[in-house]
C-alpha positions, 0 to 999 in steps of 0.5 A: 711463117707458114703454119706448117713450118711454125708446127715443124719448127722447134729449134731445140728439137732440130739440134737435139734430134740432128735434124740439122745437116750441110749443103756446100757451095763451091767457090773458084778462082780465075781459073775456074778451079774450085779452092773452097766450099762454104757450108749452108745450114739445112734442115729435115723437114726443110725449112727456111735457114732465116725461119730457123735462124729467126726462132733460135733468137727469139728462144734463146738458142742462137748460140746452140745453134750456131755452134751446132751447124759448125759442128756440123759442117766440119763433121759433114765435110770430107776429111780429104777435101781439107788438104786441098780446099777451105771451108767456110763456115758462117758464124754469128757475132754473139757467137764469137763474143758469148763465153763459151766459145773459146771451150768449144773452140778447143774442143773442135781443134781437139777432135779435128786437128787437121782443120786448123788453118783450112777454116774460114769464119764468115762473120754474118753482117745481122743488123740485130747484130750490129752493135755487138761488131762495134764493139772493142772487144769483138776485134779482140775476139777475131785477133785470138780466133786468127792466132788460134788458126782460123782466117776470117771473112766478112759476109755480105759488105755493103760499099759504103763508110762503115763497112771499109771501115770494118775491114780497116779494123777487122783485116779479114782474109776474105771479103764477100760482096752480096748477089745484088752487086754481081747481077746484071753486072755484065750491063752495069757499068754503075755496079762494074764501077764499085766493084773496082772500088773495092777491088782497089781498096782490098788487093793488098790485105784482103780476097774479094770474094763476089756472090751470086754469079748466075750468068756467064756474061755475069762471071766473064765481066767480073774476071775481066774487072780483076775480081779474083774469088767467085761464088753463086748458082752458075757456078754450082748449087749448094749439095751434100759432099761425099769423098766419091765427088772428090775427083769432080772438083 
C-alpha cells in the first residue's frame, strides 16, 4: 500500500464520515440495450476499492462496510432507473452469513419497497472466502435472500469443477465470467471454446454475463458465440448516475 493511502485510509472514518460513494456500469443485451447498471465502491480521497476491502478485514469492519456500500448503491441509484433497470450490488459471503443481515435486510425493503425484486446480489467469489460458500448453511442463506426478493449472481466464476458445481447447488439468475475470458476472444479460439461451455451448461437456468469487453471485435465474437449479457470499458466506464442521464440509456 502507498504511504499515502495508508495516512488516508481509516475504514472506520470512510463509513462514519461518507466518504464512501457509487460509480455504475452498465451492462446490455444483444441489442446493445442497457438492462442493468452494477454498483462500484468509490472513495474520496480515491483510494484502491481492494486496498479498502483489504483493511476493513483486517480491522474487523467488513461487514459495516459491505452493508454500507449497499447502503449506498441503492440510495445513489435513481429511483426511476428501478422500474426499467436491475441493479447489481456486490456482496460478501460473510455478509450474507453474519447475524445481522437478515435486520438489515428488512430495514432496506422497509425504507426502499420498490427494490424489491430490481436487485441482483453479485457473490464475490474472495478466496479468503471460500470456505464460508462450502458451507451448508450458506445455500440456506441464498434460498431465503431469493424468497425474500432479491436474484442472485455468482461473480468472476472460474470454468473449472468447482464453480459448475457452485451453480449447480446455488442456481443463480446470473452467472459472470471475469475479463481474462473476454480479452482476445476475437483471436482465441481456446477461450471462444469455454465460453460455449458455459454457455451450454447455463442456457437453461442461468444469464451469462461476460466481463471486460474492451474491443469491439471482442463484443461482436462474444454476440456471434450466443453470450446474451455484456459488461466492460467498450461498452461504458464505471460513472456517478443522475435522473438527468435517464433518457442516454
Amino acid at each position: 500500500m502507498k504511504v499515502e493511502d495508508r495516512m488516508s485510509l481509516n475504514v472506520s472514518r470512510l463509513i462514519e464520515e461518507r466518504l464512501l460513494y457509487c460509480e455504475y456500469q452498465p451492462l446490455t443485451n444483444l441489442e446493445d440495450m442497457t438492462f442493468a447498471f452494477e454498483a462500484l465502491m468509490r472513495s474520496t480521497p480515491r483510494i484502491n476499492p481492494l486496498t479498502v476491502i483489504k483493511e476493513a478485514r483486517t480491522t474487523g469492519l467488513l461487514y459495516e462496510l459491505d452493508t454500507q456500500c449497499i447502503i449506498n448503491a441503492i440510495s445513489e441509484f435513481p429511483n426511476s432507473f428501478f422500474g426499467k433497470y436491475y441493479l447489481f450490488i456486490n456482496v460478501f459471503p460473510s455478509t450474507i452469513l453474519h447475524p445481522d443481515f437478515r435486520q438489515f435486510i428488512s430495514s432496506l425493503f422497509s425504507k426502499y419497497p420498490w427494490i424489491r425484486h430490481r436487485v441482483v446480489l453479485e457473490i464475490n467469489e474472495d478466496r479468503a472466502e471460500d470456505d464460508l460458500i462450502s458451507l451448508p448453511i450458506f445455500v440456506e442463506k441464498l434460498s431465503i435472500l431469493k424468497i425474500t426478493g432479491f436474484q442472485i449472481a455468482l461473480d468472476d466464476i472460474a470454468i473449472s469443477k468447482t464453480s459448475f458445481e457452485r451453480m449447480e447447488k446455488f442456481l443463480p439468475n446470473f452467472v459472470k465470467l471475469d475479463h481474462t475470458r473476454s480479452k482476445d476472444l476475437a483471436v482465441s479460439s481456446d477461450k471462444q471454446q469455454l465460453i460455449s461451455i458455459v454457455l451450454d451448461y447455463t442456457k437453461e437456468n442461468a444469464e451469462l454475463i461476460l466481463e471486460g469487453i474492451e474491443t469491439e471485435a471482442d463484443l461482436k465474437t462474444a454476440k456471434e458465440l450466443g453470450v446474451p449479457l455484456f459488461q466492460g470499458y467498450y461498452i461504458s466506464k464505471p460513472k456517478r448516475l443522475s435522473e438527468k442521464l435517464f433518457e442516454l440509456y
